[in-house]
PyMOL CGO cylinders between C-alpha atoms (Angstrom):
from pymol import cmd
from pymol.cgo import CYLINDER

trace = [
    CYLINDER, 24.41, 36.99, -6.04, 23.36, 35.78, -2.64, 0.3, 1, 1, 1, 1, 1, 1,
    CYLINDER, 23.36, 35.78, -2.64, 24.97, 35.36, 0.94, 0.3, 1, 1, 1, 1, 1, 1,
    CYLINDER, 24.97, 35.36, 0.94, 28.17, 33.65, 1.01, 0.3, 1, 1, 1, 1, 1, 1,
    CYLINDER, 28.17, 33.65, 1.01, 29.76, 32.38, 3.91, 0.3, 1, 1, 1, 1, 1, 1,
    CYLINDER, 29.76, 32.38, 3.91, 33.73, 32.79, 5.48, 0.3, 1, 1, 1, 1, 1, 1,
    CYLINDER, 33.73, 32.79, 5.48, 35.17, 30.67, 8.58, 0.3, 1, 1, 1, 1, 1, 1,
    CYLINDER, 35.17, 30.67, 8.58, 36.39, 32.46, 11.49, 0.3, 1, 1, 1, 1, 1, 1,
    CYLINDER, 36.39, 32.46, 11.49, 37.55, 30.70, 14.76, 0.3, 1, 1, 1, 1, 1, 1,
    CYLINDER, 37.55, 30.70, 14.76, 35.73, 27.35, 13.42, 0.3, 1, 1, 1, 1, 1, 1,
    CYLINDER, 35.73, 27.35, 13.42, 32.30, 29.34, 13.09, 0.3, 1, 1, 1, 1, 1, 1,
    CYLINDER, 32.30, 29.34, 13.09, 30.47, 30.06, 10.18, 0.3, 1, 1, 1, 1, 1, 1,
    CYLINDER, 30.47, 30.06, 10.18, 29.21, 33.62, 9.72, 0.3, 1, 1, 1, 1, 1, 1,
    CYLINDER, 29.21, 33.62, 9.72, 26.89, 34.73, 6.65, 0.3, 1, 1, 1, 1, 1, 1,
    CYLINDER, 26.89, 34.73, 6.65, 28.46, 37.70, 4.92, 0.3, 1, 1, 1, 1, 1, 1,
    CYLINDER, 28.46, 37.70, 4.92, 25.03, 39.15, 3.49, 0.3, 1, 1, 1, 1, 1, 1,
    CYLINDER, 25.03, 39.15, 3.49, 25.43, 41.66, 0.27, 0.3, 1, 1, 1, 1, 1, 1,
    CYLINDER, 25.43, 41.66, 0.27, 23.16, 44.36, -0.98, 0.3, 1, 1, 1, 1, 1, 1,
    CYLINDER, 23.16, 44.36, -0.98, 20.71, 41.81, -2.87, 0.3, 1, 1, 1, 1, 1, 1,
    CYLINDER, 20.71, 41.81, -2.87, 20.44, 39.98, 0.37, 0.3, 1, 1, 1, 1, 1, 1,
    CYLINDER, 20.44, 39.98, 0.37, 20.64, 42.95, 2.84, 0.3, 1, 1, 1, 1, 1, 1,
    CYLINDER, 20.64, 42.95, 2.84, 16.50, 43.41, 4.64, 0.3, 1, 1, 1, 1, 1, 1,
    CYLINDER, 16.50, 43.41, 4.64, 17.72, 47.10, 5.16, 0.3, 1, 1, 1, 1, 1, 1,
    CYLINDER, 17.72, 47.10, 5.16, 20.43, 49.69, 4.01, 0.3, 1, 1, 1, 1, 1, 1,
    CYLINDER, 20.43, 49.69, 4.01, 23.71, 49.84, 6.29, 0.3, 1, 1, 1, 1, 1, 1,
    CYLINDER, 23.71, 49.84, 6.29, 24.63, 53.25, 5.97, 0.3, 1, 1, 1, 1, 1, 1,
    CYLINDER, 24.63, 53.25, 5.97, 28.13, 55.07, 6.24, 0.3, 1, 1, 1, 1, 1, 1,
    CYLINDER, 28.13, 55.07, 6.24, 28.20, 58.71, 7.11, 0.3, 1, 1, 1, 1, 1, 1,
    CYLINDER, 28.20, 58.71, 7.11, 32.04, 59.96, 6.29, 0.3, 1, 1, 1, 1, 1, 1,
    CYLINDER, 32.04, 59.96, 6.29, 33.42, 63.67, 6.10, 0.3, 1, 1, 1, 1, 1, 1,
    CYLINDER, 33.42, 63.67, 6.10, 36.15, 65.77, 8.00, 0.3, 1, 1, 1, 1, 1, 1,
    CYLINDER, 36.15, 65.77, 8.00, 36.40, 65.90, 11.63, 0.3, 1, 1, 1, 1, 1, 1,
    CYLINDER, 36.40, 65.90, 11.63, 33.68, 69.23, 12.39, 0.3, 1, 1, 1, 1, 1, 1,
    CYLINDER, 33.68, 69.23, 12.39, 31.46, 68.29, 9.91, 0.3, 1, 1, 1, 1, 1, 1,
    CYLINDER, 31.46, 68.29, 9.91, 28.66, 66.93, 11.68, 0.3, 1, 1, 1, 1, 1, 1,
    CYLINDER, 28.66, 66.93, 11.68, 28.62, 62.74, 11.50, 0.3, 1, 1, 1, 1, 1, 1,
    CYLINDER, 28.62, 62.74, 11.50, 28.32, 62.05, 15.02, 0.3, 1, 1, 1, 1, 1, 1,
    CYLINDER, 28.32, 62.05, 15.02, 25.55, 64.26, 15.10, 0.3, 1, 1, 1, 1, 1, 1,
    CYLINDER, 25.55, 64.26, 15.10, 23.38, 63.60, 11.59, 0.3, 1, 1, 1, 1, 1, 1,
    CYLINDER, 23.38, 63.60, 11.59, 24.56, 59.93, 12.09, 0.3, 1, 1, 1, 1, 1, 1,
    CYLINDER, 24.56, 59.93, 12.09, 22.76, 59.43, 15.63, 0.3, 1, 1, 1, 1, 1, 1,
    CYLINDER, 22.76, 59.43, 15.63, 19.57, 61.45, 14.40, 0.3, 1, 1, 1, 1, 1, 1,
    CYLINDER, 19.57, 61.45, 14.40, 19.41, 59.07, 11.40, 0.3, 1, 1, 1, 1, 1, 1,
    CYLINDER, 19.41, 59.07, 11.40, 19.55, 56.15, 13.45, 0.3, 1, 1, 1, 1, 1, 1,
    CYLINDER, 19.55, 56.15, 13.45, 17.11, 57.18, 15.87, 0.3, 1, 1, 1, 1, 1, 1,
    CYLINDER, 17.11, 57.18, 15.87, 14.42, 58.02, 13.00, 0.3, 1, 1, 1, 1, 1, 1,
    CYLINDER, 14.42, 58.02, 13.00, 14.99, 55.06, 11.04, 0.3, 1, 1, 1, 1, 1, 1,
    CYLINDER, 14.99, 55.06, 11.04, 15.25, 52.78, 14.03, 0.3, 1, 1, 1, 1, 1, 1,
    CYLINDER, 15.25, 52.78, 14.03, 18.93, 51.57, 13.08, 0.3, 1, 1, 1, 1, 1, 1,
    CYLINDER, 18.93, 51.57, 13.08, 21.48, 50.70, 15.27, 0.3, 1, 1, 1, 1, 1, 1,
    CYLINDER, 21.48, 50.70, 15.27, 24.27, 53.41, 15.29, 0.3, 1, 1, 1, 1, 1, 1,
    CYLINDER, 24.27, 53.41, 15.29, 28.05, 52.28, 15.33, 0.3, 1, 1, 1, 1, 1, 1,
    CYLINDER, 28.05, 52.28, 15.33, 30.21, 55.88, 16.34, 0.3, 1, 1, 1, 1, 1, 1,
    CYLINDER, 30.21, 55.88, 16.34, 33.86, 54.30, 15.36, 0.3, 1, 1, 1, 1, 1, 1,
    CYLINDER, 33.86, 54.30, 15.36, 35.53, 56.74, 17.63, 0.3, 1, 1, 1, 1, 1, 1,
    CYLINDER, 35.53, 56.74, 17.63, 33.34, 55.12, 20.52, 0.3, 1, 1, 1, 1, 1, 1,
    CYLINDER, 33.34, 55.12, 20.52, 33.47, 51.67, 19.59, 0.3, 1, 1, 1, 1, 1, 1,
    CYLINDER, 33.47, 51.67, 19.59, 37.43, 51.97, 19.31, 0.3, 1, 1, 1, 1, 1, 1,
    CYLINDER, 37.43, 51.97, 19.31, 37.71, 53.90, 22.78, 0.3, 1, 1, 1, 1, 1, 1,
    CYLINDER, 37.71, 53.90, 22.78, 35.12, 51.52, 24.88, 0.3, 1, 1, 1, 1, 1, 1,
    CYLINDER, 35.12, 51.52, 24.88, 36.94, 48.25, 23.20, 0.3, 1, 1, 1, 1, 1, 1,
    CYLINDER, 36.94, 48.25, 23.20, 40.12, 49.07, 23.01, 0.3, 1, 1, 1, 1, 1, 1,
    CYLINDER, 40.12, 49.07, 23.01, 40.89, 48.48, 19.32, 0.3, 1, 1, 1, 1, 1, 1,
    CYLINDER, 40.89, 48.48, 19.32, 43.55, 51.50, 19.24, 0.3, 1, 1, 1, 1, 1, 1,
    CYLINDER, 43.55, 51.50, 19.24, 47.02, 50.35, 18.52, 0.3, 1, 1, 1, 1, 1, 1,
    CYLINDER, 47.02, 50.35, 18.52, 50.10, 52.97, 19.82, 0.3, 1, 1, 1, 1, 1, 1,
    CYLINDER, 50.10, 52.97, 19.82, 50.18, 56.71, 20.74, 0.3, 1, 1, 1, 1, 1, 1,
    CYLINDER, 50.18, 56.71, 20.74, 50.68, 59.09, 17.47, 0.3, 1, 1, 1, 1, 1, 1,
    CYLINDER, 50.68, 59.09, 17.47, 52.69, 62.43, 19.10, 0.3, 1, 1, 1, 1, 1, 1,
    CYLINDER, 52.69, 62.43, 19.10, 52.66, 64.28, 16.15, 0.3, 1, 1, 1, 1, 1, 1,
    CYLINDER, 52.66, 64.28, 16.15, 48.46, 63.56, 16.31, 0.3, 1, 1, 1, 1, 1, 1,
    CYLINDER, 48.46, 63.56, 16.31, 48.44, 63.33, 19.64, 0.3, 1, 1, 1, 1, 1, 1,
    CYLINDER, 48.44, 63.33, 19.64, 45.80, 60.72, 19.39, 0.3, 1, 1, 1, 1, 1, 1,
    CYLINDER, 45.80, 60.72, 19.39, 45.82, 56.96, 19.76, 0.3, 1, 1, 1, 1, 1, 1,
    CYLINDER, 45.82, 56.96, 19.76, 46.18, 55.16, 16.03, 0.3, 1, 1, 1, 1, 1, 1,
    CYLINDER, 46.18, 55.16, 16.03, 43.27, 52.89, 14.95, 0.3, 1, 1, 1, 1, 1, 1,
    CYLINDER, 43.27, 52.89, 14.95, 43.87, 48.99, 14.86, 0.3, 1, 1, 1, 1, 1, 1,
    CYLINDER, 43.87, 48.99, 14.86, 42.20, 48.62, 11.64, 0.3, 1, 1, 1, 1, 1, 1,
    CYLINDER, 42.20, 48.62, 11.64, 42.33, 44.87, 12.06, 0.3, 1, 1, 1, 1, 1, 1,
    CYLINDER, 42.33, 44.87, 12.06, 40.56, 44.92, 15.58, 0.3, 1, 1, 1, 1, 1, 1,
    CYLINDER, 40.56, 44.92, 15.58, 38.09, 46.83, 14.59, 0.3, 1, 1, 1, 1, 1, 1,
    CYLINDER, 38.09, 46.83, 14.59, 37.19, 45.12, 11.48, 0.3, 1, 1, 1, 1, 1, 1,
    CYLINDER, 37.19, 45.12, 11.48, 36.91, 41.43, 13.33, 0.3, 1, 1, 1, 1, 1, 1,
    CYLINDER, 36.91, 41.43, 13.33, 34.86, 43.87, 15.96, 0.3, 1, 1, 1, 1, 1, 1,
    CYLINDER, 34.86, 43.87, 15.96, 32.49, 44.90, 13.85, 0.3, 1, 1, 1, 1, 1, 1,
    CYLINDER, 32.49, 44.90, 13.85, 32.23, 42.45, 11.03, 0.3, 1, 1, 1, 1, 1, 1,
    CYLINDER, 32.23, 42.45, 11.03, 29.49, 39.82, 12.28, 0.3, 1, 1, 1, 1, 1, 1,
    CYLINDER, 29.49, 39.82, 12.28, 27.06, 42.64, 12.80, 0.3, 1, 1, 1, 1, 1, 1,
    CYLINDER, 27.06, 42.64, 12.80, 27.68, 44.44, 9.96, 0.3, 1, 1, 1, 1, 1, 1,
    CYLINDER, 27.68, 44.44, 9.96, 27.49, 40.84, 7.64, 0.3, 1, 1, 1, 1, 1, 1,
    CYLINDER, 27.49, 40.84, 7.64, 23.90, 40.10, 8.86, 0.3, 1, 1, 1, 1, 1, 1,
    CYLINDER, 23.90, 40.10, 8.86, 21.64, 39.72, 6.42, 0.3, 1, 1, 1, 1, 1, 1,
    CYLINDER, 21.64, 39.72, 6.42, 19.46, 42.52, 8.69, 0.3, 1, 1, 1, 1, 1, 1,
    CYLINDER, 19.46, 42.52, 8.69, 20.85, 45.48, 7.85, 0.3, 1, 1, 1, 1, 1, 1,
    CYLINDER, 20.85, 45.48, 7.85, 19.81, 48.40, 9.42, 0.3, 1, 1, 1, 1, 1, 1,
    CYLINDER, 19.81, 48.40, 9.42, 23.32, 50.05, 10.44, 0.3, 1, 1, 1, 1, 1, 1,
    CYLINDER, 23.32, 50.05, 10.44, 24.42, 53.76, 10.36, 0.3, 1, 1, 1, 1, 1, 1,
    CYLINDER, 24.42, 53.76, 10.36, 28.27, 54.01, 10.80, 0.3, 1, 1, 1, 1, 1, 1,
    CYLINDER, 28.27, 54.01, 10.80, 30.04, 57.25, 11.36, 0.3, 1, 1, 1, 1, 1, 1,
    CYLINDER, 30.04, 57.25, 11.36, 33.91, 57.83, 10.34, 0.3, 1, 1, 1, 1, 1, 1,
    CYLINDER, 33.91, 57.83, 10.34, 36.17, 60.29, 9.35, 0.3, 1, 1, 1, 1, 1, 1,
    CYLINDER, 36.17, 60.29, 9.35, 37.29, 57.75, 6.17, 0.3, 1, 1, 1, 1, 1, 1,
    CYLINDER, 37.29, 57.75, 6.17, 36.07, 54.63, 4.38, 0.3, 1, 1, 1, 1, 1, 1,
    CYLINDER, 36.07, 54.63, 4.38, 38.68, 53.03, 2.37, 0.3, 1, 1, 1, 1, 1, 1,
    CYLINDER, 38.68, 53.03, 2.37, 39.28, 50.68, 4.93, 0.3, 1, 1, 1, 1, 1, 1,
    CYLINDER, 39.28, 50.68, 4.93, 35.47, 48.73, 5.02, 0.3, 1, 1, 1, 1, 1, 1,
    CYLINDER, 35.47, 48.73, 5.02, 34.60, 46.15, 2.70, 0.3, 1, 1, 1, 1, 1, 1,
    CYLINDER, 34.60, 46.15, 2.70, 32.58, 47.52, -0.07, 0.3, 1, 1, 1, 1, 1, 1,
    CYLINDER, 32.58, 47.52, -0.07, 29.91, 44.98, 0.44, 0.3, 1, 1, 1, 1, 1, 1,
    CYLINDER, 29.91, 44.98, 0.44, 29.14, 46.82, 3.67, 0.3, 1, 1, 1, 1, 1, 1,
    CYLINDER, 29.14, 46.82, 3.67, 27.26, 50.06, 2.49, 0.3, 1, 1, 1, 1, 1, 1,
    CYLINDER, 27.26, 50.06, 2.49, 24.34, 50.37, 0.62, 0.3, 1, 1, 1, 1, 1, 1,
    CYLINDER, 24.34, 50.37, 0.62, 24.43, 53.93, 1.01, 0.3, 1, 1, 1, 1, 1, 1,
    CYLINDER, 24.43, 53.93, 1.01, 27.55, 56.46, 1.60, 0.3, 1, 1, 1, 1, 1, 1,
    CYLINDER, 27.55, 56.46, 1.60, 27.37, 60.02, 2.70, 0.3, 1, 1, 1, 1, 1, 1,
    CYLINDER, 27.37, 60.02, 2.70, 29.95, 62.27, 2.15, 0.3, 1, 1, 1, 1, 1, 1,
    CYLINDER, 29.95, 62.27, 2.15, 29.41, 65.12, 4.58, 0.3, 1, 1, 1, 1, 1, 1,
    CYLINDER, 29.41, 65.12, 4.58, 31.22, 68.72, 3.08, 0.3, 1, 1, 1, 1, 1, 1,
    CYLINDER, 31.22, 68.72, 3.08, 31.52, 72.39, 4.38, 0.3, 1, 1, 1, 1, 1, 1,
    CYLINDER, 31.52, 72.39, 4.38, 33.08, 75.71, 3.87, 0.3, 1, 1, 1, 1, 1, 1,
    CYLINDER, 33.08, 75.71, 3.87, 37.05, 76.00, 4.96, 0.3, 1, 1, 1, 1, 1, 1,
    CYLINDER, 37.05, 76.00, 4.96, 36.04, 78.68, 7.26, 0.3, 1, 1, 1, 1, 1, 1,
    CYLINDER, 36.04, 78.68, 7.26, 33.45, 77.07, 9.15, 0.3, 1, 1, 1, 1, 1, 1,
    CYLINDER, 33.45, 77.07, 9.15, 35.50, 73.31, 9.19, 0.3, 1, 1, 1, 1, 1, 1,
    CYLINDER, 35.50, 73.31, 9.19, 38.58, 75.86, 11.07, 0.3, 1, 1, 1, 1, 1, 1,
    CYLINDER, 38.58, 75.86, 11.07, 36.21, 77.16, 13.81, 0.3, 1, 1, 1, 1, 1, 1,
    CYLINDER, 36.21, 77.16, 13.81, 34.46, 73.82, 14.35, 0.3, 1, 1, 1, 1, 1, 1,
    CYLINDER, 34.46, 73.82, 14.35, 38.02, 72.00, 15.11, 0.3, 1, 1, 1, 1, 1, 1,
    CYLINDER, 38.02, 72.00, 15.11, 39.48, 75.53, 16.94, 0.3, 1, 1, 1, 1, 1, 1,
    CYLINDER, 39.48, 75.53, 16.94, 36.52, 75.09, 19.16, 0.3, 1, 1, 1, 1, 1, 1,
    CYLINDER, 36.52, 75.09, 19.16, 37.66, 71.41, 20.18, 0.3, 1, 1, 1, 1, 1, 1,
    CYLINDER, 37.66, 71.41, 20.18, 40.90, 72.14, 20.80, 0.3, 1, 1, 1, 1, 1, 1,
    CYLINDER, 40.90, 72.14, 20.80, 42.71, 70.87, 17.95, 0.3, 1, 1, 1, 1, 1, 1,
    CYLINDER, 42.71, 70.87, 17.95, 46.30, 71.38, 17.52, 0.3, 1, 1, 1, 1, 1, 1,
    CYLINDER, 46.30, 71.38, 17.52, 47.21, 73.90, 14.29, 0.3, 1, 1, 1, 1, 1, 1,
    CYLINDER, 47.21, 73.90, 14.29, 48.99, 70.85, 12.48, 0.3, 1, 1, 1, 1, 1, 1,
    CYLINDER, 48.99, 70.85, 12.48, 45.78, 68.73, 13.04, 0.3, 1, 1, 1, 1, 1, 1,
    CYLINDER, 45.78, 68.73, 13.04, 43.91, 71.98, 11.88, 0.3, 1, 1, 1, 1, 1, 1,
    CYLINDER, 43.91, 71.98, 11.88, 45.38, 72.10, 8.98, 0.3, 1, 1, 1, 1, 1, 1,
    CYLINDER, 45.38, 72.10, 8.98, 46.30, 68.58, 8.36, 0.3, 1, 1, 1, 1, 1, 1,
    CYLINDER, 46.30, 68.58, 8.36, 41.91, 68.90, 7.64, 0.3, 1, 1, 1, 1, 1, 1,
    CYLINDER, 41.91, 68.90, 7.64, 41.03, 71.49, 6.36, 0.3, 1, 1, 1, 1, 1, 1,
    CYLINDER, 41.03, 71.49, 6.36, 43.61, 70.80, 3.64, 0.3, 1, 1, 1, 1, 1, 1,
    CYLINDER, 43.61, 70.80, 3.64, 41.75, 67.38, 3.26, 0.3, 1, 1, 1, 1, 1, 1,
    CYLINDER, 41.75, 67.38, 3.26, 38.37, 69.76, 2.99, 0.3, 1, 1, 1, 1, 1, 1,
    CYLINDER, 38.37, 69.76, 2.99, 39.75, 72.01, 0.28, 0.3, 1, 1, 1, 1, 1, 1,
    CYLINDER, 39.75, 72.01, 0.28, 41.19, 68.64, -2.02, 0.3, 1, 1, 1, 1, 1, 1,
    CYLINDER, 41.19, 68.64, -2.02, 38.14, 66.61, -1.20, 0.3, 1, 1, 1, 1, 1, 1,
    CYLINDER, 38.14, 66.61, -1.20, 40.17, 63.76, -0.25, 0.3, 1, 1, 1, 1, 1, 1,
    CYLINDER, 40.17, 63.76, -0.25, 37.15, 62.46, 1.65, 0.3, 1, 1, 1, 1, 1, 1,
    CYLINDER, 37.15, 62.46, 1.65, 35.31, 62.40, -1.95, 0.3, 1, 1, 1, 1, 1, 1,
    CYLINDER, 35.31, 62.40, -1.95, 37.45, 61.24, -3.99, 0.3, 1, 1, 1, 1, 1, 1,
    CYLINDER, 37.45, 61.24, -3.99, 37.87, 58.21, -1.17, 0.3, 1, 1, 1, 1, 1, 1,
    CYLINDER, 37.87, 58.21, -1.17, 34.60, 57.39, -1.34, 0.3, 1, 1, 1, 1, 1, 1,
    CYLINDER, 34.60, 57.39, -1.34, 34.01, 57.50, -4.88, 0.3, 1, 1, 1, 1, 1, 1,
    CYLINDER, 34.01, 57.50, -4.88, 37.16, 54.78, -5.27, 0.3, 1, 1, 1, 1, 1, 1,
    CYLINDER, 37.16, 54.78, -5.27, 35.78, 52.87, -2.84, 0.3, 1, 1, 1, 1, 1, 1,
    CYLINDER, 35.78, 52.87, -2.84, 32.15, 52.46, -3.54, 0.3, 1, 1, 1, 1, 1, 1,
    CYLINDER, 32.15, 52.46, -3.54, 30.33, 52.41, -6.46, 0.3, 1, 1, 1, 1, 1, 1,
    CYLINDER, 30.33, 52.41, -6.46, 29.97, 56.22, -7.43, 0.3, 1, 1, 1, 1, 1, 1,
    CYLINDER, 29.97, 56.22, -7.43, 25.95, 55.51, -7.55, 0.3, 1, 1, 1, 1, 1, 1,
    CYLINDER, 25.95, 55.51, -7.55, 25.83, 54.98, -3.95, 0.3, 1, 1, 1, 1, 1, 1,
    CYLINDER, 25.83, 54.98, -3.95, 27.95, 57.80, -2.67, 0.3, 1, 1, 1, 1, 1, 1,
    CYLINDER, 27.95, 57.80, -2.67, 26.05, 61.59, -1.87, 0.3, 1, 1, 1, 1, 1, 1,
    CYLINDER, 26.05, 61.59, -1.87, 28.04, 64.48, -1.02, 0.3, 1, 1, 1, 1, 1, 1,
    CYLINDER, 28.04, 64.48, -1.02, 25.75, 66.87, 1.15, 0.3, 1, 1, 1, 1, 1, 1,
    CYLINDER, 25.75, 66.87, 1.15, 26.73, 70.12, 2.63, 0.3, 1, 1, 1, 1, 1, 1,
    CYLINDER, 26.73, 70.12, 2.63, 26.40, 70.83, 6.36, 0.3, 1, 1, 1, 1, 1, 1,
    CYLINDER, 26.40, 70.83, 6.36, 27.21, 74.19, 7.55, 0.3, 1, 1, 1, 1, 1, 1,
    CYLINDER, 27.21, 74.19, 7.55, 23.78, 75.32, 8.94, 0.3, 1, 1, 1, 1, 1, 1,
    CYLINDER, 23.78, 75.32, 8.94, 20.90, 73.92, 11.29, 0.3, 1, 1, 1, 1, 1, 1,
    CYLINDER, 20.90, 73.92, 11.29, 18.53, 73.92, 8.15, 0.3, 1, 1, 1, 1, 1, 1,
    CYLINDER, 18.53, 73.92, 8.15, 21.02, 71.95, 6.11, 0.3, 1, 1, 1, 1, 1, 1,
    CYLINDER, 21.02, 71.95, 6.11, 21.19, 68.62, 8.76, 0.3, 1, 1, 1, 1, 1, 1,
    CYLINDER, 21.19, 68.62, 8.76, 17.60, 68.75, 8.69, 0.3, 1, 1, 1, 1, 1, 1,
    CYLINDER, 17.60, 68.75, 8.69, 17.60, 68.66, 5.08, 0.3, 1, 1, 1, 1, 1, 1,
    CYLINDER, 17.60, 68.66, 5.08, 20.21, 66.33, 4.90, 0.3, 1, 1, 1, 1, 1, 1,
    CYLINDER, 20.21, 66.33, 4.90, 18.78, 63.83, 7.43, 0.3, 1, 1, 1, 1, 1, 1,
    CYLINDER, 18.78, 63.83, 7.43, 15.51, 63.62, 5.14, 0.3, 1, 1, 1, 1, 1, 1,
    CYLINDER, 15.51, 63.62, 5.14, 17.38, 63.22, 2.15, 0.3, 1, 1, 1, 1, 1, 1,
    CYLINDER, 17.38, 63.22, 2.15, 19.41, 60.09, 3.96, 0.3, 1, 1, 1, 1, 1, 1,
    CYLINDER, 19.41, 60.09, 3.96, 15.71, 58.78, 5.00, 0.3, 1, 1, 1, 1, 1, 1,
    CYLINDER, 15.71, 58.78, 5.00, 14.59, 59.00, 1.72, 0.3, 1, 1, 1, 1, 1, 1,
    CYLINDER, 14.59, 59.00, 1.72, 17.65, 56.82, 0.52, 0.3, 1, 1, 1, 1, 1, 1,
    CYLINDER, 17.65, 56.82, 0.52, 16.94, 54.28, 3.21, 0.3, 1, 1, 1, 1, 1, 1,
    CYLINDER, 16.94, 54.28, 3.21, 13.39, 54.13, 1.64, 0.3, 1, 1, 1, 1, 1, 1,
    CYLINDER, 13.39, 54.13, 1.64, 14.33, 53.93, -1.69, 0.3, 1, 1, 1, 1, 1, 1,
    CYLINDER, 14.33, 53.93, -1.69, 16.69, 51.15, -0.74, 0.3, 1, 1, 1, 1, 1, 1,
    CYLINDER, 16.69, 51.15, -0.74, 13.73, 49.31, 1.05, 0.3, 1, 1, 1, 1, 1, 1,
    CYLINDER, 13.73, 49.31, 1.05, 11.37, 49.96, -2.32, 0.3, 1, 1, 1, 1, 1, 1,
    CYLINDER, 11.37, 49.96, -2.32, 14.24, 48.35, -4.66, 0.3, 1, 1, 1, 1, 1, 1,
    CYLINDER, 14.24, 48.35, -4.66, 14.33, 45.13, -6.18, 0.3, 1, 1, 1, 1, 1, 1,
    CYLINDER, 14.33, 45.13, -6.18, 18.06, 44.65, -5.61, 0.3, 1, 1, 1, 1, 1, 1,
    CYLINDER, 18.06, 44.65, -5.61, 17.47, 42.84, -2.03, 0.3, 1, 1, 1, 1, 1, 1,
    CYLINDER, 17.47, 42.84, -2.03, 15.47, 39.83, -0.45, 0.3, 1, 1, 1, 1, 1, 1,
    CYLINDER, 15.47, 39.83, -0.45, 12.00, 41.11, 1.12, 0.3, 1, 1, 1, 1, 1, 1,
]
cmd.load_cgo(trace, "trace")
């Protein structure tokens, strides 16, 4: 299985696949509070990979579609944001860390590796207090904790080989976890399941 190619606007883009991939693209995924935005920059900057903070890229390109009240946030255009994204994320380079609070909505071919960020009830409630969440949004994710939604998501998703649920509740735990990612992204490299 190789590249294979899609039109788009009369231009030809390669859509490149794990065999074809030079480095992992990475997705880091959990609850809001759990620590993405942070473990996903610090991977980024020690692997020297380019780091794609959805919640950014939507805000600073305006890919958000109407106003939710009951959210009392802005609702993702899934479709912008996919034909934003897609030609970098389809190089044959690799070499991406993305950070987002799901995953069901990328193609599977994007991710070589998914991470599944996880932590206690308790410590998930203070994190989003501390922001300023609303109770319904509060609970609306910590209920999502508790069922590991985010998990189960994941593991539908992607193949179940590729997804790692890590804890982060301490300082100790994103260092741990941030090795463990590295170590992934090395193992990836090492394989014989892409181009060198």
């Amino acid at each position: 299985m190789g590249s294979y190619y899609y039109a788009n606007n009369n231009q030809q883009f390669s859509m490149a696949t794990p065999e074809t991939r030079r480095k992992p693209n990475i997705l880091v995924t959990g609850s809001p509070g759990t620590g993405k935005s942070t473990l996903g920059q610090q991977v980024a900057e020690k692997l020297g990979f380019e780091f794609i903070e959805i919640s950014k890229e939507v805000r600073e390109n305006n890919l958000q579609g109407e106003f939710d009240e009951q959210y009392n946030c802005h609702v993702l255009d899934e479709d912008k944001l996919l034909d934003h994204i897609s030609e970098r994320m389809d190089s044959d380079d690799g070499g991406i860390v993305v950070d987002y609070h799901g995953c069901d909505l990328f193609p599977e071919r994007w991710f070589d590796v998914v991470v599944v960020l996880r932590c206690s009830t308790e410590k998930l409630y203070d994190r989003l207090k501390s922001r300023g969440y609303t109770d319904f949004k509060i609970k609306e994710n910590v209920e999502c904790e508790i069922f590991g939604s985010l998990l189960e998501e994941a593991k539908e998703s992607y193949k179940e080989e590729i997804v790692h649920e890590l804890q982060s509740e301490t300082p100790d735990q994103m260092e741990e976890n941030i090795e463990k990612i590295c170590e992934l992204a090395a193992a990836f490299k090492n394989s014989d399941n892409h181009m060198e």
